[in-house]
DRENVO-576557 format. One record per residue (C-alpha): residue number from 1; residue in one letter; x, y, z. Coordinates in Angstrom, 3 decimals, decimal comma. Example, Ala and Ser with C-alpha at 12.3 -4.5 7.8 and 13.67 -1.06 7.14 Angstrom:
k r xx yy zz
1 a 12,300 -4,500 7,800
2 s 13,670 -1,060 7,140
***
This chain:
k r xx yy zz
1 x -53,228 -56,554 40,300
2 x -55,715 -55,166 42,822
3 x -58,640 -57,557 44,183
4 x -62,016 -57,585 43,060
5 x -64,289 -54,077 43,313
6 x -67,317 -52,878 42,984
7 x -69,060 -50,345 40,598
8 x -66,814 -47,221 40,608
9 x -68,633 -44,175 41,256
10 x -66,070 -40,993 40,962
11 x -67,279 -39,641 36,653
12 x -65,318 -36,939 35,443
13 x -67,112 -35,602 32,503
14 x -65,356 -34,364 29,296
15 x -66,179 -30,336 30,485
16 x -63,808 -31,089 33,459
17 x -61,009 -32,510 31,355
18 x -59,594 -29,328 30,150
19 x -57,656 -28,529 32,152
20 x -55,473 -31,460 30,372
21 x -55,887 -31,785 27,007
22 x -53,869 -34,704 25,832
23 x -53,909 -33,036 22,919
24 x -52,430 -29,967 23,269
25 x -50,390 -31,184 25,678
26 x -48,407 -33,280 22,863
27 x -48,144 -30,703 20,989
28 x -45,605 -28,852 23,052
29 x -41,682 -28,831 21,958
30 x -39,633 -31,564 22,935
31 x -36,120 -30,614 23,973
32 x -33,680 -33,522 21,918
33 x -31,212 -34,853 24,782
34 x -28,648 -37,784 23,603
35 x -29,841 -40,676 25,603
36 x -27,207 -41,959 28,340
37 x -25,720 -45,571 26,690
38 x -25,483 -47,181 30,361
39 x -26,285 -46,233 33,959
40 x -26,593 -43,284 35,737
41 x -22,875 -43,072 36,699
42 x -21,522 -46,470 35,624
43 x -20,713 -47,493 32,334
44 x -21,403 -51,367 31,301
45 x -18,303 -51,516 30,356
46 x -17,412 -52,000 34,304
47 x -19,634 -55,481 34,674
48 x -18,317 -58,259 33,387
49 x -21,669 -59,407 31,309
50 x -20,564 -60,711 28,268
51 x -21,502 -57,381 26,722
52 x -19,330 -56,272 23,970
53 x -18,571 -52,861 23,656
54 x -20,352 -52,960 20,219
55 x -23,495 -53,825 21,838
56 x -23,108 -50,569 24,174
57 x -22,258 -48,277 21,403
58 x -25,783 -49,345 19,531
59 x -27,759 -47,091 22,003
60 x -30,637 -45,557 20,302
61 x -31,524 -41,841 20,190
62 x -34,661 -40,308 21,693
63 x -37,796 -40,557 19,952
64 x -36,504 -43,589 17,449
65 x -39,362 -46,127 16,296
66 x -38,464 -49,584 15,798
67 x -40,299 -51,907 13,147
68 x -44,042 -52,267 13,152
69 x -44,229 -55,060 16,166
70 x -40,677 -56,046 16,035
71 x -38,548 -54,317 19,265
72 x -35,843 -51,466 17,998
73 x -33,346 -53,825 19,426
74 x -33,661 -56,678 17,437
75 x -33,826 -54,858 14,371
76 x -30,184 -52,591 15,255
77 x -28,356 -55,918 16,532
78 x -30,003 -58,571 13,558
79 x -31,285 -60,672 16,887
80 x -34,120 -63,265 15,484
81 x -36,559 -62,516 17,523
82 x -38,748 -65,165 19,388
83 x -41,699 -66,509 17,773
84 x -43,217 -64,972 21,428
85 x -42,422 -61,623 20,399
86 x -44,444 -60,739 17,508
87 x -47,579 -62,017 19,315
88 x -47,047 -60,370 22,888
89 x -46,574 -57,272 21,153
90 x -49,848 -58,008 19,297
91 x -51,576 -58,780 22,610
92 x -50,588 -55,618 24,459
93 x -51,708 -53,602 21,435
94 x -55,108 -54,548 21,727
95 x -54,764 -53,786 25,412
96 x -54,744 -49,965 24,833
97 x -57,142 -47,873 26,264
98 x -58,003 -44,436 24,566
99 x -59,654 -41,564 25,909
100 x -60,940 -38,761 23,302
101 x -58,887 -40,431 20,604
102 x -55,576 -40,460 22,736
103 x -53,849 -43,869 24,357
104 x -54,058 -43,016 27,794
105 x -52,975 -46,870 29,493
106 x -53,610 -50,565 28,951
107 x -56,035 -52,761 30,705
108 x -54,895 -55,174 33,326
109 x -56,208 -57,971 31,203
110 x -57,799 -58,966 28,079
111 x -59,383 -62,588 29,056
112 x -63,095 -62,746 27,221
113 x -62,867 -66,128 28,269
114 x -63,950 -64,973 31,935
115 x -67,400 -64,861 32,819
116 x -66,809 -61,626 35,828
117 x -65,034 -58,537 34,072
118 x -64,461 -57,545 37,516
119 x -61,625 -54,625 37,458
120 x -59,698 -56,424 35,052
121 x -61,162 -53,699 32,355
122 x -59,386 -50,843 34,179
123 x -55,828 -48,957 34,049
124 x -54,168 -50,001 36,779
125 x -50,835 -47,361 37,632
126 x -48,712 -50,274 39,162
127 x -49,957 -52,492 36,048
128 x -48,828 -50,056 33,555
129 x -45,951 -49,373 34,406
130 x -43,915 -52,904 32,271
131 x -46,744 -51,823 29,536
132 x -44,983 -47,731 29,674
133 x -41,699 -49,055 29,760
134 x -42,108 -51,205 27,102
135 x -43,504 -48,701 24,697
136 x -40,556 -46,445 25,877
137 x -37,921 -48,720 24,954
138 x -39,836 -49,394 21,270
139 x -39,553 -45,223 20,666
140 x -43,254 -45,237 21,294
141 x -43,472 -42,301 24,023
142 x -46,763 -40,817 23,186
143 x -49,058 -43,094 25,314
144 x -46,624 -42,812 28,279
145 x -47,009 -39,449 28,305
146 x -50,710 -39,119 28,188
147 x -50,885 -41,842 30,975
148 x -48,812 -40,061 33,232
149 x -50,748 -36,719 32,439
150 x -54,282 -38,465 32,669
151 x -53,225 -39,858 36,567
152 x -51,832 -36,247 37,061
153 x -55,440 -34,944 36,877
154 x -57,198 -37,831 38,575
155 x -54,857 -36,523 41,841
156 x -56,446 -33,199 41,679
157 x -59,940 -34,614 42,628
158 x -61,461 -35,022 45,702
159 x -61,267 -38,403 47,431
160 x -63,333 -39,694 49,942
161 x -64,012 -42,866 51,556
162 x -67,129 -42,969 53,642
163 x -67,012 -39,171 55,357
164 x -63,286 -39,117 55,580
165 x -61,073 -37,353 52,974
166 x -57,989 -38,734 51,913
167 x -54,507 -36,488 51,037
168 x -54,414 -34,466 48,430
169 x -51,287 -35,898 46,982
170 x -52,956 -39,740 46,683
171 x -53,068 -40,942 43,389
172 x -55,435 -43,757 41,904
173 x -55,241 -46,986 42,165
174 x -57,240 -47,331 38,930
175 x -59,278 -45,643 36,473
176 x -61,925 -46,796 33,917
177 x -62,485 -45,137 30,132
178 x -66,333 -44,887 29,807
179 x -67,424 -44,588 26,391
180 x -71,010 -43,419 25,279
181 x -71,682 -44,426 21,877
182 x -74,981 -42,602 21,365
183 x -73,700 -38,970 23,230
184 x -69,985 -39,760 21,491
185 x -68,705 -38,347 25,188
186 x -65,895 -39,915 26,969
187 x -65,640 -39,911 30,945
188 x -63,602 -41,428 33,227
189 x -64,005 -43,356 36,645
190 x -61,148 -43,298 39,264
191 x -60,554 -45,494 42,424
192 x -58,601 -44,518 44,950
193 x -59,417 -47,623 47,369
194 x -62,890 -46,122 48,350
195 x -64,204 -49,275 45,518
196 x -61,578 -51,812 47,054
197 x -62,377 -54,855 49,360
198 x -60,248 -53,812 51,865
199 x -60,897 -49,759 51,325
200 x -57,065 -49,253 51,159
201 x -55,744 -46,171 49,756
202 x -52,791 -47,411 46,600
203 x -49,407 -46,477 48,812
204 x -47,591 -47,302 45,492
205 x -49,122 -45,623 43,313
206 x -47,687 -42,207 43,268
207 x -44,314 -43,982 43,508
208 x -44,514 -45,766 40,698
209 x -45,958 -42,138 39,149
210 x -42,686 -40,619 39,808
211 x -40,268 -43,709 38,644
212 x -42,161 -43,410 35,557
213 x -41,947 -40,029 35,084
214 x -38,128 -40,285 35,228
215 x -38,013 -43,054 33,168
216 x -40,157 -41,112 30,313
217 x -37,215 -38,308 30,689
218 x -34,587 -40,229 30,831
219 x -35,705 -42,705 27,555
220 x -37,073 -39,285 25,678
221 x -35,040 -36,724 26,630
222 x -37,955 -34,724 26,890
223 x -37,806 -32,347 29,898
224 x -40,239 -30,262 29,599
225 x -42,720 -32,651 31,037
226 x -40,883 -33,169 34,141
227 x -40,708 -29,384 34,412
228 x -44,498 -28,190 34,039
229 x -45,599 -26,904 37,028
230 x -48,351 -29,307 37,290
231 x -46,033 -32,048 36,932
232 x -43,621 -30,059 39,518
233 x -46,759 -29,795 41,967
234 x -48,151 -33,355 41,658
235 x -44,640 -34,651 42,880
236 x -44,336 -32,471 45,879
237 x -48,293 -33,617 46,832
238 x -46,687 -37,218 46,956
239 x -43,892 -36,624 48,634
240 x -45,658 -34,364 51,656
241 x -47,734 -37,293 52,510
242 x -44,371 -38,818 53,139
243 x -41,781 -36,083 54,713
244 x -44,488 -35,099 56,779
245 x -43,576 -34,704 60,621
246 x -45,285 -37,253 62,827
247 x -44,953 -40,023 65,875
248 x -42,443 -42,211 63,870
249 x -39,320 -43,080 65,485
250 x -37,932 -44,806 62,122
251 x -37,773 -43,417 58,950
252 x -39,773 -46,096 56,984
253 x -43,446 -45,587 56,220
254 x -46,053 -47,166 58,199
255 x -48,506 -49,179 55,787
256 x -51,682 -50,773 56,408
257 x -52,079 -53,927 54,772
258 x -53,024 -54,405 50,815
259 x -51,310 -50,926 49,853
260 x -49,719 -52,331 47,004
261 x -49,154 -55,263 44,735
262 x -49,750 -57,845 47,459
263 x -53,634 -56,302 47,867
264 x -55,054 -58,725 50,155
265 x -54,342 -59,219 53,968
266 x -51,060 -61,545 54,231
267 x -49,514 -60,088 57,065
268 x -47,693 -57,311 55,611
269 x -48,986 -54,544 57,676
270 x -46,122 -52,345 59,182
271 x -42,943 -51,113 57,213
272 x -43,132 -53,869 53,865
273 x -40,179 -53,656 51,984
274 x -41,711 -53,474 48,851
275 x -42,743 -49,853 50,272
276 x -39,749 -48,826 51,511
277 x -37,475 -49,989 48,120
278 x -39,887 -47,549 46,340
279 x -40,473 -45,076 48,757
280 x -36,459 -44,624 48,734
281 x -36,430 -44,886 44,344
282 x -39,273 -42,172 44,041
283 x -37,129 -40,004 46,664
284 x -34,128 -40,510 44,662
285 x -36,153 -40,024 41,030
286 x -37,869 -37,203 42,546
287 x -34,697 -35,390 43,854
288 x -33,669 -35,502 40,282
289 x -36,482 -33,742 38,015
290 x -37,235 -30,943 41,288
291 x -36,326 -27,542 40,621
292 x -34,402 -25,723 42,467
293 x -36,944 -22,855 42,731
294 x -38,010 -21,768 46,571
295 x -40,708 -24,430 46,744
296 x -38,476 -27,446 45,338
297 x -35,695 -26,522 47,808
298 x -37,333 -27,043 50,910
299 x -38,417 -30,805 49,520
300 x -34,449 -31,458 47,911
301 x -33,501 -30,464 51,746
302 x -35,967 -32,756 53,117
303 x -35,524 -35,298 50,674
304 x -31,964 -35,829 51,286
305 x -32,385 -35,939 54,978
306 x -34,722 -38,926 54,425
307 x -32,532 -40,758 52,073
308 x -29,710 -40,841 54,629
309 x -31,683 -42,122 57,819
310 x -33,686 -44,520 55,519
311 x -30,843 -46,235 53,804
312 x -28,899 -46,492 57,222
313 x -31,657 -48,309 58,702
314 x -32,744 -50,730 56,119
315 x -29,244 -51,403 54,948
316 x -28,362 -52,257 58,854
317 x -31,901 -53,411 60,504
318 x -33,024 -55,153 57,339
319 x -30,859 -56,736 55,806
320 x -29,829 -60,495 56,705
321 x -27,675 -62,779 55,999
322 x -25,758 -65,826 57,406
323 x -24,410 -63,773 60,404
324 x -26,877 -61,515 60,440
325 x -28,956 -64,629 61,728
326 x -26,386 -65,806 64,017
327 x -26,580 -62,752 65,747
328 x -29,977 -62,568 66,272
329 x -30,607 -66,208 67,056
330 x -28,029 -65,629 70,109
331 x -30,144 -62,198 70,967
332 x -31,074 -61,361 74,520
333 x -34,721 -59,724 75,080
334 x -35,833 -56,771 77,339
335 x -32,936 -54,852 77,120
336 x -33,718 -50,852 78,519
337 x -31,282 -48,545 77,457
338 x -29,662 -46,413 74,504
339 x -27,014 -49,363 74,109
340 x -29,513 -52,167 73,659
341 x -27,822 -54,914 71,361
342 x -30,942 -55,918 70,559
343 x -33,023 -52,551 69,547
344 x -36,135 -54,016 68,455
345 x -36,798 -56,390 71,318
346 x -36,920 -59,557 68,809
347 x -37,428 -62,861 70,467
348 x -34,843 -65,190 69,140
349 x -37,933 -68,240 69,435
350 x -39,847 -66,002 67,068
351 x -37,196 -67,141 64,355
352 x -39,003 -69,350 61,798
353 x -37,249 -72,961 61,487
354 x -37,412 -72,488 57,357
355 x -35,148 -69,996 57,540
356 x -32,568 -71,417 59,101
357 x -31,907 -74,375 56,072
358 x -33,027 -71,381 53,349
359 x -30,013 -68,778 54,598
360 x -27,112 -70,175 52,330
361 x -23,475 -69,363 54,042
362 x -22,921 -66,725 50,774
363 x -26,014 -64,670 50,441
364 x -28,647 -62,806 51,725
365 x -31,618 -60,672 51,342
366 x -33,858 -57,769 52,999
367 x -36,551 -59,289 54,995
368 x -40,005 -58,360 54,591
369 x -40,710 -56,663 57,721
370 x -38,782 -55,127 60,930
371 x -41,134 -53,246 63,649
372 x -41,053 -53,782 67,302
373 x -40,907 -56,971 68,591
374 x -41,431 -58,751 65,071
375 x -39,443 -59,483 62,459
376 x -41,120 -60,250 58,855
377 x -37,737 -63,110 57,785
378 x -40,032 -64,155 54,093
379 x -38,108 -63,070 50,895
380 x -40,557 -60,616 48,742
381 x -39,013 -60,640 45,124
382 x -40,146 -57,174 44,203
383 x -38,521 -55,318 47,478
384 x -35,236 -57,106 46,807
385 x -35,297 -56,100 42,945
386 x -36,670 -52,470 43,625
387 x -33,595 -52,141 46,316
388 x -30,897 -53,187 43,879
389 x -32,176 -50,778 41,157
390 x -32,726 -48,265 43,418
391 x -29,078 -48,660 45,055
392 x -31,044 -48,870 48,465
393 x -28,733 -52,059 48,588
394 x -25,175 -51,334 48,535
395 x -23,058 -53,118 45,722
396 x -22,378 -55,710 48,030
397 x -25,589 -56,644 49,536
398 x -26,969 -56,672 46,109
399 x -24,350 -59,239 44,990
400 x -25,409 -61,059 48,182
401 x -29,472 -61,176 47,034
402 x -28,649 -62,622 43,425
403 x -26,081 -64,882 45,187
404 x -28,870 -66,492 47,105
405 x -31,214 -66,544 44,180
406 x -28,494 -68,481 42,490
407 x -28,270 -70,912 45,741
408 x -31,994 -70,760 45,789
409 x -33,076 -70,801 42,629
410 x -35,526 -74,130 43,161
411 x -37,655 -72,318 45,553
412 x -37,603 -69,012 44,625
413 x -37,827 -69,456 40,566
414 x -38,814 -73,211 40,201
415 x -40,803 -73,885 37,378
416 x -42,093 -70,315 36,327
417 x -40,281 -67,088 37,437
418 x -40,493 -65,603 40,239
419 x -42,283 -66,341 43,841
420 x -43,814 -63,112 44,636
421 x -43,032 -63,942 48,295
422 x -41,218 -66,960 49,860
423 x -42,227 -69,304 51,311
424 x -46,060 -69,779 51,748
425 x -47,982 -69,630 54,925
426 x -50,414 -72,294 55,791
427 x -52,229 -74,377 58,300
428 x -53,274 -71,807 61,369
429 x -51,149 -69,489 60,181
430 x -52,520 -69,096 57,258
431 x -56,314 -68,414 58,745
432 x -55,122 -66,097 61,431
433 x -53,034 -63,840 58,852
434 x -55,256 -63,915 56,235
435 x -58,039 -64,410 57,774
436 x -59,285 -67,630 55,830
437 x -58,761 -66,166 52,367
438 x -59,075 -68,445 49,692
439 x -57,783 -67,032 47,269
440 x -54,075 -66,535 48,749
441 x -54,201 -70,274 49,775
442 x -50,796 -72,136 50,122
443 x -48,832 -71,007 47,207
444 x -50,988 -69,740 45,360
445 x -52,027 -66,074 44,375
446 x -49,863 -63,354 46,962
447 x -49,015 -66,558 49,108
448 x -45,916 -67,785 47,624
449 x -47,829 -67,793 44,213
450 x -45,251 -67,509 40,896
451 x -46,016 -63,749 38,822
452 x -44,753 -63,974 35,399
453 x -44,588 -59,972 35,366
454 x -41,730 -59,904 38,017
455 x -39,154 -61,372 35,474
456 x -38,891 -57,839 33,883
457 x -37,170 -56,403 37,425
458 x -35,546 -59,808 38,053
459 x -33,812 -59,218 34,786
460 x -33,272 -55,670 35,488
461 x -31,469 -56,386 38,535
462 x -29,575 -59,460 36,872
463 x -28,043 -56,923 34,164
464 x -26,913 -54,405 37,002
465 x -24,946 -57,061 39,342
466 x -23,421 -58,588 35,674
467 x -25,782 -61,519 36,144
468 x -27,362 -61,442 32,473
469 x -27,352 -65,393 32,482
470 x -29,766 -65,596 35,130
471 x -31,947 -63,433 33,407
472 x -31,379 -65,743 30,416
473 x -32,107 -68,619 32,129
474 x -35,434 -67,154 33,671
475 x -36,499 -65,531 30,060
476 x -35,919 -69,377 28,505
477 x -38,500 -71,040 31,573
478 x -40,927 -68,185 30,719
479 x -40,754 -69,133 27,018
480 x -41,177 -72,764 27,314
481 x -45,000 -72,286 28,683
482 x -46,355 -68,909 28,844
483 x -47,442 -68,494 25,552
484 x -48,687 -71,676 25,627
485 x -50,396 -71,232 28,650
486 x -52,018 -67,645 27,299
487 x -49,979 -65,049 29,117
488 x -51,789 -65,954 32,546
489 x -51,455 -63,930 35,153
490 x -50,010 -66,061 37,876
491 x -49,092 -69,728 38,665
492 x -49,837 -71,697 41,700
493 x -47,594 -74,437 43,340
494 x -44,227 -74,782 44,728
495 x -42,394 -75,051 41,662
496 x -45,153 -72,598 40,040
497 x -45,776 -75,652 38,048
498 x -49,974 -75,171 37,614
499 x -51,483 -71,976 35,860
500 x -53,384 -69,989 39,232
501 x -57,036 -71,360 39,814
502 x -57,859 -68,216 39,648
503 x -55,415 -66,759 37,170
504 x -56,813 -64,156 34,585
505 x -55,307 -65,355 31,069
506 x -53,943 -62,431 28,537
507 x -53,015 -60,398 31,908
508 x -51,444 -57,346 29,729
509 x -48,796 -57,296 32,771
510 x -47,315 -60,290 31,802
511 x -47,309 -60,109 28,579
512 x -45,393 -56,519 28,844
513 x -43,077 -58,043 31,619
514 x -41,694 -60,589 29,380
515 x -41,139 -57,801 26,335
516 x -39,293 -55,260 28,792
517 x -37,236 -57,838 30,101
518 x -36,652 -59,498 26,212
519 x -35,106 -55,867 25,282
520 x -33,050 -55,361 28,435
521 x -31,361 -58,725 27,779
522 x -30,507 -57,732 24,182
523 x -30,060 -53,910 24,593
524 x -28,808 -53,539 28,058
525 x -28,772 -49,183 27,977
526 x -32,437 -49,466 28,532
527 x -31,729 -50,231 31,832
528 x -30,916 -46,584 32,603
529 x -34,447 -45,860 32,586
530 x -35,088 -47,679 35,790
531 x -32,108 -47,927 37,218
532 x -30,078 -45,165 39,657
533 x -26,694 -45,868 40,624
534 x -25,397 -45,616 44,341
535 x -25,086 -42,398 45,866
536 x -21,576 -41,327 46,895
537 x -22,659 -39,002 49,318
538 x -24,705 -42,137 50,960
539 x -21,899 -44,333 50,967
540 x -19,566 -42,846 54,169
541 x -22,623 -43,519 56,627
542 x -22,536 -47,295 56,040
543 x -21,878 -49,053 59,313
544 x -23,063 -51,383 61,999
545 x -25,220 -50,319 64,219
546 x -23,839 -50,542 67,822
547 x -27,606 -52,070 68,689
548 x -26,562 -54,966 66,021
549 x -22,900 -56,257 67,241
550 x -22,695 -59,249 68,884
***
């Protein structure tokens, strides 16, 4: 959810939206695919879940519609759906935006009970993306589609903050429906972090863009979305402000902080692994819907290349665990040469104490940060879920992360799933970092806060490793207050025991959250929408770094 704005001030009038017509572009043929059953490559069958083969062979077909507010799996496997159900589908209904007659996204919240609308009115892309899935995964593809054409256009314009133009290929952080009631015109108002507090450009967006395109195909079947050439053309605009050539040395993106879900300064300027777990899934989705016309095989080239040096070196520099931590505790500093042991000059008294009682001897995790001389060691829950569906994590390292959730599971689920980040920061930390912010106070907010909407990856990647019962037990703490509570956006405490002081209630995010992640747990092929299974090709290069041995 991005921080307070001000008044947007990008229109786009209804003359300029023609190029798109959400109308005519529905009308176009959809090609009828049969719809995968499990993984990319994998087949449940392999995972010891509990899942009967029964349950597997109940995939549904492309373009299927489920009951009026009642999920298409409950209805194929006679579940009794929660009384939570019926009334979160309810509340992300009247969440829809339209645009000219068309559902084109859902707001981030729908809390009357606020006194500042703020940009809590607006379609945020990150937001969306539970609300898409979970209209996928109820045969409801129509407003996915429009959404995904709708930010399509919105890349096309120009972007400026100040005098300075931004790349071509950045896609909004938001946009705004404007309806006049007297001129019975529609017009739209995009922010691409020129309205922000912090004037940061969305880094995530045109990630999540791309995940979500796949995930559209792959639920649908429908390629000829994927395969427009505006849809071919917005993808390669993303990925050349990534591949491009530069001064970096590694071959993780350099972020300014506030580029993505955490949207405030807390320290995660640098290479964040939330950025780098979907930097490496959009590379991956995007290196499946390219052609292979002249233009798409320079990116597939460059796009492979990528994949290899960025798994190597977050699967080796950050990635820890119990002797990971060993090793660098024991590190010597100021090393000069090509066979430095320690590569990235890391001072072993820079090592929080926390971390050393939190690192269980079975476990481990990728830390949030690694960049010269520093060393990020807090857990961020979305980077760790994003790398085990994107197989950035290798089966074993992402048997590792839900190991240590399980060992963990009092500080890093508590109350109310799941701590954003882990732990807080506080004292003078916390005002040099964030500079004094109160709203990411200790625990609270992006500061070791608890976010509802994260249980929908957390079951994701609990269904993958053949976890499902820690997904159960997370769905049954989510049911026990957040309906109750009235779908709030966050939750503030250690345990994530006290709805945020700031939380907006009816935040559509978690209300979608808990629906995708109530369908996953009952029909577990609709995890092939966001989910990519390891690369084979990827797998030889797997090994130590020289730098890293003791």
């Amino acid at each position: 959810m991005e921080c307070p704005k001000e008044p947007l001030e990008s229109q786009c009038s209804l003359s300029e939206m023609d190029d798109f017509d959400l109308t005519r572009a529905l009308d176009k043929p959809r090609l009828k695919i049969e719809r995968k059953r499990s993984f990319d490559e994998r087949s449940m069958s392999e995972l010891s879940t509990g899942y009967s083969r029964h349950d597997l062979d109940m995939a549904h077909s492309p373009g299927s519609r489920s009951f009026v507010d009642t999920p298409l799996s409950y209805v194929r496997n006679s579940f009794e759906p929660h009384p939570m159900v019926a009334e979160a589908w309810e509340a992300l209904r009247r969440s829809m935006v339209f645009f000219r007659g068309q559902p084109v996204g859902t707001i981030a919240a729908y809390d009357h009970a606020s006194e500042e609308v703020l940009n809590y009115d607006q379609v945020f892309v990150r937001d969306f993306v539970p609300s898409a899935l979970a209209f996928l995964m109820n045969g409801e593809p129509d407003i996915v589609k429009n959404f995904l054409l709708k930010t399509l256009q919105l890349q096309g314009w120009e972007k400026r903050v100040d005098r300075f133009k931004l790349g071509e290929g950045v896609m909004p952080a938001s946009f705004k429906v404007l309806h006049d009631p007297v001129r019975k015109t529609d017009t739209i108002a995009a922010d691409f972090g020129e309205s922000a507090i912090g004037r940061v450009a969305p880094v995530d967006s045109g990630f999540w863009w791309i995940i979500l395109l796949r995930a559209y195909t792959k639920s649908t079947g429908d390629l000829t979305l994927s395969e427009t050439p505006e849809c071919q053309k917005g993808i390669r605009l993303i990925l050349s402000l990534c591949l491009s050539e530069g001064f970096d040395t590694f071959p993780t993106l350099l972020c300014a902080d506030g580029c993505s879900m955490v949207d405030r300064r807390m320290g995660v300027y640098g290479y964040p692994i939330e950025i780098q777990a979907l930097f490496f899934m959009a590379l991956r989705s995007a290196l499946s819907m390219l052609k292979h016309d002249e233009e798409g095989r320079e990116f597939i080239e460059k796009i492979v290349k990528r994949l290899h040096a960025l798994s190597f070196h977050m699967r080796n520099y950050f990635w820890l665990d119990f002797q990971q931590l060993n090793d660098i505790y024991r590190f010597k500093t100021e090393e000069y040469s090509h066979t430095a042991v320690n590569k990235f000059n890391v001072m072993p008294d820079s090592i929080p104490d926390w971390v050393f009682d939190f690192m269980p001897l079975r476990g481990g995790y990728f830390v949030g940060n690694v960049s010269p001389a520093r060393m990020d060691f807090r857990w961020f829950s979305l980077g760790n879920c994003v790398a085990i569906l994107s197989s950035l994590a290798t089966p074993e390292q992402s048997m590792a992360i839900m190991d240590l959730l399980e060992h963990r599971w009092e500080e890093l689920v508590g109350e109310m799933p799941l701590k954003i980040c882990y732990p807080c920061i506080e004292s003078h930390e916390w005002r040099i970092v964030t500079g004094c912010d109160p709203k990411n106070t200790r625990w609270s907010y992006h500061n070791g806060g608890s976010w509802p909407v994260l249980l929908w990856m957390l079951t994701a990647a609990c269904i993958k490793t053949g976890r499902p019962q820690i997904a159960r037990r997370a769905i049954d703490l989510i049911e026990s207050r957040l309906h109750r509570d009235c779908w709030p956006e966050y939750y503030d405490g250690k345990l994530g025991r006290y709805v945020g002081k700031q939380a907006r209630k009816y935040q559509t995010w978690s209300i979608a959250g808990y629906l995708v992640a109530k369908m996953m747990l009952e029909d577990p092929s609709h995890i092939g929408m966001i989910s990519l299974e390891e690369d084979k090709q990827m797998k030889p290069v797997i090994k130590r770094s020289a730098s890293w041995s003791c």
